[in-house]
C-alpha positions, 0 to 999 in steps of 0.5 A: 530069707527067714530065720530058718533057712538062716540057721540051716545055711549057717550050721552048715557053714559051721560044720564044713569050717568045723570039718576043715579044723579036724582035718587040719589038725590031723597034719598037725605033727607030734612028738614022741613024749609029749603030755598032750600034742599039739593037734588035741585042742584042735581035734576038740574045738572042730569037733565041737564045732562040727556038732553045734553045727549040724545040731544048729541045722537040724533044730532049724530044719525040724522047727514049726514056730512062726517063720520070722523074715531076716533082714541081714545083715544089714550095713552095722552087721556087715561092719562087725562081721569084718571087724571080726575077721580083721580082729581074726586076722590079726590074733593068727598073724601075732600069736607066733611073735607074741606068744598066745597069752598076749595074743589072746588078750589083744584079740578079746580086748580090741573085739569086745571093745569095737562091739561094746564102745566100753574101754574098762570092761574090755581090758577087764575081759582081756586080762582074764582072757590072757591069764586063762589062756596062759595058766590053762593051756600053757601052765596046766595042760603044758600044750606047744603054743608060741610063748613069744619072742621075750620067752627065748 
């Protein structure tokens, strides 16, 4: 496989995934009143999703360098990829008893930790991870994620 044909395969990929967000996140219910409803961050994000993806595929599609040969993924990339989705797994399976903050700074520190084996940097990046997530999107933008089963 080459690097292009990699890259279309994968910008597709990630504007279907990007396409199944959007369209989950018109289910999502409102209610009357609220600053921003809930689907806003949602709409955003597979939206966003949506055009990285097909600009990925379209940059590939139209490039003329050399046609570099990808090996992949091999074993150690097969191994991170299902560590991600485990990590994934996890943070949606905790973010409603947790709340999001918590959640988020699990997720961000057990991933970074297992891709960069540096326990300090990623407890670092987790906390400012939790504290973004809890001042941006709960504090600021007053957006209905779970807080957590401490915060009843």
């Amino acid at each position: 496989m080459t690097q292009r044909s990699a890259d279309i395969v994968s910008g597709i990929l990630l504007a279907v995934i990007g396409a199944a967000v959007v369209m989950a996140a018109f289910q999502i219910k409102s209610v009357f009143g609220e600053r921003l409803p809930p689907r806003t961050l949602p709409l955003v994000l597979g939206s966003i999703t949506v055009f990285t993806g097909i600009l990925l595929s379209v940059q590939a599609y139209y490039y003329k360098g050399e046609q570099l040969l990808v090996d992949w993924p091999e074993p150690d990339g097969r191994a991170r990829l299902g560590m991600t989705v485990v990590c994934l797994v996890g943070y949606l399976l905790l973010i409603e008893p947790l709340g999001i903050a918590v959640a988020s700074f699990l997720f961000s520190g057990a991933l970074i930790y297992y891709l960069d084996r540096r326990l300090i940097h990623s407890l670092g990046i987790a906390v400012i991870v939790g504290i973004f997530v809890q001042i941006v999107f709960v504090k600021l933008l007053q957006l209905s994620f779970p807080v957590g089963f401490w915060a009843d």
